[in-house]
C-alpha positions as CSV (number, residue, x, y, z in Angstrom):
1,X,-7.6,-20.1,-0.2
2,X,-9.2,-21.3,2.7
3,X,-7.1,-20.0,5.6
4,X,-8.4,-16.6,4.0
5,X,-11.1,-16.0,6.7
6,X,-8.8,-17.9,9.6
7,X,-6.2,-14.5,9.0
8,X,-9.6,-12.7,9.8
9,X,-10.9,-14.8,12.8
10,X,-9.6,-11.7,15.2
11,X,-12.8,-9.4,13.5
12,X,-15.3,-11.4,15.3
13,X,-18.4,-8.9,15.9
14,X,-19.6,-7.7,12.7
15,X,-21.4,-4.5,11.8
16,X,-22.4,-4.3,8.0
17,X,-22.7,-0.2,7.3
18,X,-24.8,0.5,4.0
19,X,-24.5,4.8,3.5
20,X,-27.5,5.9,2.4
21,X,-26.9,9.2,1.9
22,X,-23.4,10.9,0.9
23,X,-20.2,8.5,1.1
24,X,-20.0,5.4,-0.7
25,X,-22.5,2.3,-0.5
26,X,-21.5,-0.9,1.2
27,X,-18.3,-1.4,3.3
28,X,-18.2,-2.7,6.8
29,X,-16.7,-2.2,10.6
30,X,-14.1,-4.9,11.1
31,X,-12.8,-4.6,14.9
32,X,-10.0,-2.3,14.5
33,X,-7.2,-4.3,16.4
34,X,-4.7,-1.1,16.5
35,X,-2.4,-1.7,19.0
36,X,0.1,-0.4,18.2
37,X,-1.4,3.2,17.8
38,X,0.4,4.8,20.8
39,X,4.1,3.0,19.8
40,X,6.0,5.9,18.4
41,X,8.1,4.8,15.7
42,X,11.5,2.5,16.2
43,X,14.6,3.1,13.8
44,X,15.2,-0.8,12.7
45,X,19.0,-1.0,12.6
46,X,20.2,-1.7,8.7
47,X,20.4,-5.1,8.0
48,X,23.6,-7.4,7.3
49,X,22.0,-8.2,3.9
50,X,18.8,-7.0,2.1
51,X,17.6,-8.7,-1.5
52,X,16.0,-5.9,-3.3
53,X,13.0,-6.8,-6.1
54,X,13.3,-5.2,-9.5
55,X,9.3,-5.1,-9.5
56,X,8.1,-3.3,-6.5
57,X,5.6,-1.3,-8.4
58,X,2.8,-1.3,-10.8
59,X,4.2,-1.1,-14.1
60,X,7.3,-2.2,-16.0
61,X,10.0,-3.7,-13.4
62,X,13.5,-1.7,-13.4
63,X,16.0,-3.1,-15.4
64,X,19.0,-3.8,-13.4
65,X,22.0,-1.2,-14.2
66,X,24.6,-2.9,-11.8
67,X,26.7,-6.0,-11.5
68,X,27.7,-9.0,-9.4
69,X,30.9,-7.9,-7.1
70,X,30.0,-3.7,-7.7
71,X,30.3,-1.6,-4.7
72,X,27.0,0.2,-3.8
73,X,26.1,2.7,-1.2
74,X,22.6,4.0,0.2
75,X,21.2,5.6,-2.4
76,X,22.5,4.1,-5.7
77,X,20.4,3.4,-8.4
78,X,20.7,-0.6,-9.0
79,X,18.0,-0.4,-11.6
80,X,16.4,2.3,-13.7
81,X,13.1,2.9,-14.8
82,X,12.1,0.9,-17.9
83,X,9.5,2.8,-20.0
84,X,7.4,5.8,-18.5
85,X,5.1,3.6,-16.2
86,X,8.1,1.8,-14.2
87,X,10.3,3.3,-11.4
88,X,13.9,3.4,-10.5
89,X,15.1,1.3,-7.4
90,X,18.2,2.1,-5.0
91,X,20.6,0.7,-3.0
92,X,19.3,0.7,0.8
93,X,22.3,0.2,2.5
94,X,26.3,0.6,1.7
95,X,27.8,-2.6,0.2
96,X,28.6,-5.1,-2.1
97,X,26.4,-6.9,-5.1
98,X,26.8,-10.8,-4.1
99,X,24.0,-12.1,-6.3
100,X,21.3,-10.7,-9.0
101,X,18.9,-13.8,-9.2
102,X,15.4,-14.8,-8.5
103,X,14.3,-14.5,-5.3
104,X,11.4,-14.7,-3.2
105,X,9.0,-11.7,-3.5
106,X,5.6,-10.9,-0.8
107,X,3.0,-10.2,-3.7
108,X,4.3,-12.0,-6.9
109,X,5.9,-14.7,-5.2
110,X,9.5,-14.5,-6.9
111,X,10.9,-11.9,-9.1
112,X,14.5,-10.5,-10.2
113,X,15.9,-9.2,-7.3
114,X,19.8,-7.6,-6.3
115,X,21.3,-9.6,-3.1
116,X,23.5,-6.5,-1.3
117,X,25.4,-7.5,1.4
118,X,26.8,-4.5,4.0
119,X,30.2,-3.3,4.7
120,X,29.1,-2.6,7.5
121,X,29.3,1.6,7.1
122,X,26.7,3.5,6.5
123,X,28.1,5.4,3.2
124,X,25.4,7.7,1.4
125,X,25.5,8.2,-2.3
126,X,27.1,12.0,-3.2
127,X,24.3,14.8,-2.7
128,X,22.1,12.6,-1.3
129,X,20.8,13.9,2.5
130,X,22.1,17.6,2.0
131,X,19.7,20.3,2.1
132,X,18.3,21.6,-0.9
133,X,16.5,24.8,-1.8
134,X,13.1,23.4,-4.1
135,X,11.3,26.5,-3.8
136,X,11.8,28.1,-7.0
137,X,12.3,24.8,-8.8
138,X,9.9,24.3,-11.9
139,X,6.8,21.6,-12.3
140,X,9.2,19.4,-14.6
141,X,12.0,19.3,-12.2
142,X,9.9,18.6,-8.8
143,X,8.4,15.8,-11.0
144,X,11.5,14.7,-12.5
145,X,13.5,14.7,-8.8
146,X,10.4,12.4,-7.5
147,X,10.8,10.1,-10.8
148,X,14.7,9.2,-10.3
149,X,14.0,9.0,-6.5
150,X,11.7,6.1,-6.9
151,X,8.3,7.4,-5.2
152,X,5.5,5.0,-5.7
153,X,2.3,4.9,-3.4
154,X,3.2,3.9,-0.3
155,X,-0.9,3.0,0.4
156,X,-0.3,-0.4,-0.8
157,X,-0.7,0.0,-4.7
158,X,2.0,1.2,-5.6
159,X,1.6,3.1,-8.3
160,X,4.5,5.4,-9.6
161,X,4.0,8.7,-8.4
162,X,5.0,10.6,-11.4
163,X,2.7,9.3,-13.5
164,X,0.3,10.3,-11.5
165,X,1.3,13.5,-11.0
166,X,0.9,14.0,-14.7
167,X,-2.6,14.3,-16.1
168,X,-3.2,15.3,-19.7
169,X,-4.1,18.2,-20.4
170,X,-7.7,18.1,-20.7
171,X,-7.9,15.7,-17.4
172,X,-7.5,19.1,-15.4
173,X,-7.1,18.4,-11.7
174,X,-9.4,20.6,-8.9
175,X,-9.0,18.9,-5.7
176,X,-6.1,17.0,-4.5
177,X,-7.0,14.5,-1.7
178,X,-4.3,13.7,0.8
179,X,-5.4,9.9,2.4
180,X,-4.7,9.2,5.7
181,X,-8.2,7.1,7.1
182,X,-5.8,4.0,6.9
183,X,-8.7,1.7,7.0
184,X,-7.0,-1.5,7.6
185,X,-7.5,-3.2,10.8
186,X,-4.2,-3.3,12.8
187,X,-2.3,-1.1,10.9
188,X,-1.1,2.6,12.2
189,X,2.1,3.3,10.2
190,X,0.3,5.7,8.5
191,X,-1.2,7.4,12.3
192,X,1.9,7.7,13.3
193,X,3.7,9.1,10.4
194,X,0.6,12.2,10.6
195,X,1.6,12.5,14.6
196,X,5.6,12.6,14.5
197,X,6.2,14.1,10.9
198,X,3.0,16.3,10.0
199,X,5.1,19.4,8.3
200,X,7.4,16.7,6.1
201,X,3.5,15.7,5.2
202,X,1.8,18.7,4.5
203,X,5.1,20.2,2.3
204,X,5.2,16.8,0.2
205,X,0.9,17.1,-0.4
206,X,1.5,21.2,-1.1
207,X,4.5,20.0,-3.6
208,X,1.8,17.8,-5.1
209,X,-0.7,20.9,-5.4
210,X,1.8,22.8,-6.9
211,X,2.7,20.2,-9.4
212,X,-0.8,19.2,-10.6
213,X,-2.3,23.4,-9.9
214,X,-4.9,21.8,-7.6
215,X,-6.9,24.6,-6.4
216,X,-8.5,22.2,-3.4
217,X,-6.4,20.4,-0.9
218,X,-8.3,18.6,1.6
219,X,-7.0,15.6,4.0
220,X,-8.8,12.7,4.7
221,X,-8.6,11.1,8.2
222,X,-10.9,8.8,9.9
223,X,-12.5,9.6,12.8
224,X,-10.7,6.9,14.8
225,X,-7.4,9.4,14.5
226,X,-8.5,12.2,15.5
227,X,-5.4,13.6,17.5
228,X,-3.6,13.3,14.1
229,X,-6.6,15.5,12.4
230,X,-6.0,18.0,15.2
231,X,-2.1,18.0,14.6
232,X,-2.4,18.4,10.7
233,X,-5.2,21.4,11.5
234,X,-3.0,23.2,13.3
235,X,-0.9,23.5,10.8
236,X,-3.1,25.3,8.6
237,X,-4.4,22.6,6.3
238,X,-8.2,21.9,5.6
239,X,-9.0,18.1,7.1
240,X,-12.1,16.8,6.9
241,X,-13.1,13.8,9.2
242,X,-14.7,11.1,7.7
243,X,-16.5,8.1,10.0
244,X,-14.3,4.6,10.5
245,X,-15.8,2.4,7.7
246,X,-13.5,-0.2,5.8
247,X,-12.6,0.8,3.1
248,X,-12.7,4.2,3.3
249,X,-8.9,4.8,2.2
250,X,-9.7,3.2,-1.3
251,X,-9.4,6.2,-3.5
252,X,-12.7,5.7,-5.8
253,X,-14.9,5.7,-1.9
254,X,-12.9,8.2,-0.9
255,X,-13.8,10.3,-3.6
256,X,-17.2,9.5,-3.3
257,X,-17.2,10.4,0.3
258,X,-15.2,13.8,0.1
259,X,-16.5,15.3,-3.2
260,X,-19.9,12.7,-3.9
261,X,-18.5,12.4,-7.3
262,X,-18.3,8.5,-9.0
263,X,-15.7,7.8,-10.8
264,X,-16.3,5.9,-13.9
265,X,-16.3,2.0,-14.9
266,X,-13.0,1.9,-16.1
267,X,-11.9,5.3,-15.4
268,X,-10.0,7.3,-13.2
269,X,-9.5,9.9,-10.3
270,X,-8.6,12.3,-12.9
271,X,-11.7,11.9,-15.3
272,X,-13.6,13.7,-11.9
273,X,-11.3,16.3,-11.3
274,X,-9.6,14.2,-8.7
275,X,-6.3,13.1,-7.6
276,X,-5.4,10.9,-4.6
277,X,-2.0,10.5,-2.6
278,X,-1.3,8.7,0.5
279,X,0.2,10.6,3.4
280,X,3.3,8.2,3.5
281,X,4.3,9.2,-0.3
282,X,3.8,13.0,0.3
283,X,6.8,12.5,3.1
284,X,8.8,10.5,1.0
285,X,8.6,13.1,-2.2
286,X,9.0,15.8,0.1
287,X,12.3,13.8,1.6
288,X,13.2,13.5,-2.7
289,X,12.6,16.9,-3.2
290,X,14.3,19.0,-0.2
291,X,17.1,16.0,0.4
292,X,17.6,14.2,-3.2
293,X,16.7,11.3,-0.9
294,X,15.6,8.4,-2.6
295,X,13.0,5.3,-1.3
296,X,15.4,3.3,0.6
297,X,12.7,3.3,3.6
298,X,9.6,3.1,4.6
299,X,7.4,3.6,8.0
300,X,5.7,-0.4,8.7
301,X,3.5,-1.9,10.9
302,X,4.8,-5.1,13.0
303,X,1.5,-6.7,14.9
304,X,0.1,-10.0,15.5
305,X,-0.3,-12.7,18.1
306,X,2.6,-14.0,17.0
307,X,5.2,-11.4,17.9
308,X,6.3,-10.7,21.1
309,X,6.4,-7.1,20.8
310,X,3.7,-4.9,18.4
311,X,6.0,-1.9,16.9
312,X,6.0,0.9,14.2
313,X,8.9,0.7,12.5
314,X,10.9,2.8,9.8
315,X,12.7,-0.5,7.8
316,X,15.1,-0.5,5.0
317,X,13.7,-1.7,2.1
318,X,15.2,-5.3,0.9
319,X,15.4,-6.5,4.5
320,X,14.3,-9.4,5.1
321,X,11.1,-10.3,7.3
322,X,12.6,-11.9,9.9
323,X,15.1,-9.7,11.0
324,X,12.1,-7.1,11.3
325,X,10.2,-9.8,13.6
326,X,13.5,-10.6,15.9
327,X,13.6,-6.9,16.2
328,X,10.2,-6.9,17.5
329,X,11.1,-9.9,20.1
330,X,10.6,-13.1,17.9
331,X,8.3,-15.6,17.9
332,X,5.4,-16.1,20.5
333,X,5.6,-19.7,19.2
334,X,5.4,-21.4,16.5
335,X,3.6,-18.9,13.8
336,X,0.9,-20.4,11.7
337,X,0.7,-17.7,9.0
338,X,2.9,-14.4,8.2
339,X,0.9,-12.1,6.5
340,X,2.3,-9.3,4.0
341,X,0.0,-6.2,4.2
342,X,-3.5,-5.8,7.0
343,X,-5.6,-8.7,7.8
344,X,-8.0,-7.8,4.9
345,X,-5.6,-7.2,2.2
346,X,-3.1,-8.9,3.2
347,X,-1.2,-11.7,1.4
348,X,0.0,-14.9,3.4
349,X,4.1,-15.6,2.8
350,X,5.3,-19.0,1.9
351,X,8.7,-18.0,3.1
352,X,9.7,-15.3,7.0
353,X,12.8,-14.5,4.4
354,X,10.9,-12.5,2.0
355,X,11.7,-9.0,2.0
356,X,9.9,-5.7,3.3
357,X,9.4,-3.7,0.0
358,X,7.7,0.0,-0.9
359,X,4.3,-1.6,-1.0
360,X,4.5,-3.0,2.9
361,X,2.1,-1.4,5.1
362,X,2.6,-4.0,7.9
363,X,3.5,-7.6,8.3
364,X,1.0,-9.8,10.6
365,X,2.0,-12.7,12.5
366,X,-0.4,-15.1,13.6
367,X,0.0,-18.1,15.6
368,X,-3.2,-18.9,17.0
369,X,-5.5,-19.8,14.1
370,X,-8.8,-21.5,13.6
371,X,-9.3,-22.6,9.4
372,X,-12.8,-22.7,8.8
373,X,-14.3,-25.3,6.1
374,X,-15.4,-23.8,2.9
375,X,-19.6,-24.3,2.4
376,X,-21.8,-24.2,-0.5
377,X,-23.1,-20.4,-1.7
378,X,-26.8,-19.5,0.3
379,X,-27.9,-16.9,-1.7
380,X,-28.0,-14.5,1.3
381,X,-26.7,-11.4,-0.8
382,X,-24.5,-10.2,2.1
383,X,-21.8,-10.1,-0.4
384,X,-23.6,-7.7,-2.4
385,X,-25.0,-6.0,0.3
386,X,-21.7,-4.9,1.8
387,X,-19.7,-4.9,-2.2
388,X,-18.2,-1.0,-2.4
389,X,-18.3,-1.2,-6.0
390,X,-21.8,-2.5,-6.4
391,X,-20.5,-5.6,-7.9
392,X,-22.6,-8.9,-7.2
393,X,-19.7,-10.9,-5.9
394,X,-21.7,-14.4,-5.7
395,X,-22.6,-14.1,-9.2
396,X,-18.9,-13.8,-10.5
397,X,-17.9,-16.5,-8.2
398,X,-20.2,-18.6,-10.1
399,X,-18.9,-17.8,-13.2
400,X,-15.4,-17.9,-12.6
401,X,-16.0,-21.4,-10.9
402,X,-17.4,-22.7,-14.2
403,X,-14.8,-21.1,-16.2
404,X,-16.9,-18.8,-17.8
405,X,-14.2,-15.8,-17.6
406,X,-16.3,-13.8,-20.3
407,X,-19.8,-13.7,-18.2
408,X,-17.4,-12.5,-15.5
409,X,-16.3,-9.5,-17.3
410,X,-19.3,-8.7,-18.1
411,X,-20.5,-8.7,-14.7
412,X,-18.1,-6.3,-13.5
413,X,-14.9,-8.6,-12.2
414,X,-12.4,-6.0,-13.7
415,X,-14.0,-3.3,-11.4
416,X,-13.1,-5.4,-7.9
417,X,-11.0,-3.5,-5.6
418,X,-10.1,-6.8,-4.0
419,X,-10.8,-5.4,-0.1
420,X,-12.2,-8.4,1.0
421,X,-15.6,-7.4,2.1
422,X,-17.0,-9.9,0.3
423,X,-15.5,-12.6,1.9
424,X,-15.4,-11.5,5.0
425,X,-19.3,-11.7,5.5
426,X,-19.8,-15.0,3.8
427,X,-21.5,-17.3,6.0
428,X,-20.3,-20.0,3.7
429,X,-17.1,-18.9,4.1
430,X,-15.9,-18.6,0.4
431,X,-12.4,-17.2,-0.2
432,X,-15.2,-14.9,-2.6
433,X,-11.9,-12.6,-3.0
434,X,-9.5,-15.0,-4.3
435,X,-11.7,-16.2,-6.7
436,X,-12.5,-12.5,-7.7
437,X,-8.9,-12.2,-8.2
438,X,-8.1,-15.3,-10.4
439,X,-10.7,-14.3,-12.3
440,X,-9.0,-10.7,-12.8
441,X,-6.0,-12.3,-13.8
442,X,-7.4,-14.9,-16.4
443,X,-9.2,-11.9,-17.9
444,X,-6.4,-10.1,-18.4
445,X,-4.4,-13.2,-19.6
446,X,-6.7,-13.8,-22.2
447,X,-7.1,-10.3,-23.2
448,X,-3.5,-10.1,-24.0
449,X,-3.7,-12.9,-26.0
């Protein structure tokens, strides 16, 4: 927990934004660190052997429909979708099954997972990369095609598309908001996916419209990226340009900031009329919908001081993190922490052999790294000052600290977003996030009980 603000040491000259008129209260202005914002994106070669989790989404994981010794190729389903909030996952490259075991996994640490190893051919699945006609296709077969492809949010959460792409009925949708502020420091998958594939974008978002009957579609781009903003306008889509602020791309402040409409404790996007998609999954449903092509890949981030060469990389998904780092070079030295996700987000790996999965925006190496000591709580308030939900972060902490899980429900510990802001202004230094986060989890733990 402590190494939490050493990952962070980088964002050294801090700005603390409060909006006090429209767009959403607290935030802040991390140094931006993007690098790698100019790299166009590199092809990673497919991997000798990927391990590819059952769980790579919220929900249900997929329940494993192959074998130990089966032949695979790109594109077979190796587990289904188990219930309706779950989501199919595919072979990403041509193979053999050597292993179907635990393994180790960037956000729950291990989980079931297929070990493939290649044949060294790149053979596609029947059907999958032709051309398809999806104009005249109905709303239940555009979402049905994006359910047995595997589309989850590629902004980090990972929810399964599908589901979100059906509201009740009396949740009626108006304005469909297409996120691409990528507010994480570092990261620019998401920049460079709006520069090189803009149309592949702006078909998946319209496919979205269509699906939901959005009359409004707007994209959201920060003002740092505004050559992508320019690119997507030319193409005939409305974009509005909202100012840098961390986190902007959360979907509840970017709702606030676009339409100045809260969404409830508890609620949803939907219960305001609202829906939210990240640029990277209206490609990747477009790519399901015109080539039956499943989520086998995804567009990454490689940064840090501890690589030798920052990239933007499209990687199969099972392959393993350090084939994606000797890619970029290897090692600067010896790396003090690998870090899953952006700097504020981010989780730190126990292991350079875990995999790149649909949720992985980046992966951060660090090797220079100063671990600051943990103090006692000031009562400054900056945590609440800069909180994006209005939460009173020090006030939780001190409840979940004394194991008073109940107080901390009450106080609003189910309603974190878990960015980090809280911690990151802490003169104390308290991991305030992580303990935000173990709190979450004991709640629901006990809830369940």
């Amino acid at each position: 927990m402590k190494e939490y603000h050493a990952i962070l040491d980088y964002s050294c000259n801090l700005t603390i934004l409060t909006s006090m008129i429209r767009g959403f209260a607290g935030g802040v202005h991390p140094v931006e660190l993007k690098f790698t914002e100019d790299h166009p994106i590199e092809v990673v070669p497919f991997p000798k052997r990927v391990v590819i989790p059952f769980s790579q989404h919220i929900g249900k994981p997929a329940k494993p429909v192959v074998q130990v010794n089966d032949e695979v190729k790109i594109g077979t389903m190796i587990g289904e979708a188990d219930g309706f909030v779950s989501s199919p996952v595919h072979a990403s490259i041509s193979g053999k099954v050597v292993k179907i075991d635990m393994f180790p996994h960037p956000v729950l640490g291990s989980s079931l997972g297929c070990m493939i190893e290649s044949t060294n051919g790149e053979e596609w699945e029947q059907g999958v990369k032709e051309k398809y006609d999806y104009e005249k296709l109905s709303v239940k077969e555009l979402v049905g095609l994006i359910q047995n492809a595997g589309i989850v949010g590629l902004g980090g959460a990972a929810f399964p598309t599908h589901v979100k792409l059906s509201p009740p009925e009396n949740k009626p949708i108006e304005t469909l908001i297409i996120n691409g502020c990528e507010c994480e420091p570092m990261l620019t998958a998401d920049h460079r996916l709006m520069l090189e594939y803009p149309i592949g974008i702006i078909e998946g978002a319209r496919l979205f419209q269509k699906i939901v009957g959005a009359r409004t579609l707007v994209f959201a781009v920060e003002d740092n990226k505004k050559d992508a903003a320019d690119i997507l306008r030319r193409e005939g889509v409305t974009v509005q340009v909202l100012k840098t602020k961390y986190p902007q791309g959360a979907e509840k402040q970017l709702i606030k900031t676009i339409m100045n409409r809260e969404v409830p404790r508890g609620g949803l996007p939907m219960d305001v009329g609202c829906l939210v998609h990240n640029v990277g999954t209206c490609y990747a449903a477009f790519q399901a919908v015109q080539f039956r092509k499943p989520l086998i890949d995804r567009v990454m981030t490689m940064t840090g001081d501890g690589i030798k060469e920052a990239k933007n990389l499209l990687v199969r998904i099972g392959t393993p993190a350090i084939d994606v780092i000797n890619f970029c070079g290897g090692y600067t030295g010896t790396p003090r922490v690998i870090i899953s996700g952006g700097p504020m987000m981010g989780i730190a790996q126990c292991s350079e052999n875990v995999p790149v999965i649909k949720g992985t925006s980046g992966i951060i190496v660090r090797e220079k790294l100063h671990i600051e000591k943990e103090g006692p709580c000031v009562r400054c308030s900056a945590c609440v000052d800069v909180c994006p939900m209005g939460l009173m972060p020090t006030d939780i902490y001190k409840y979940i600290a004394g194991k008073k899980f109940d107080k901390a429900k009450e106080y609003g510990v189910l309603d974190c977003i878990e960015c980090g802001c809280c911690a990151y202004v802490c003169p104390a230094r308290i991991p305030l996030v992580h303990y935000l986060k173990y709190g979450k989890s004991e709640v629901w733990r006990r809830s369940k009980k």
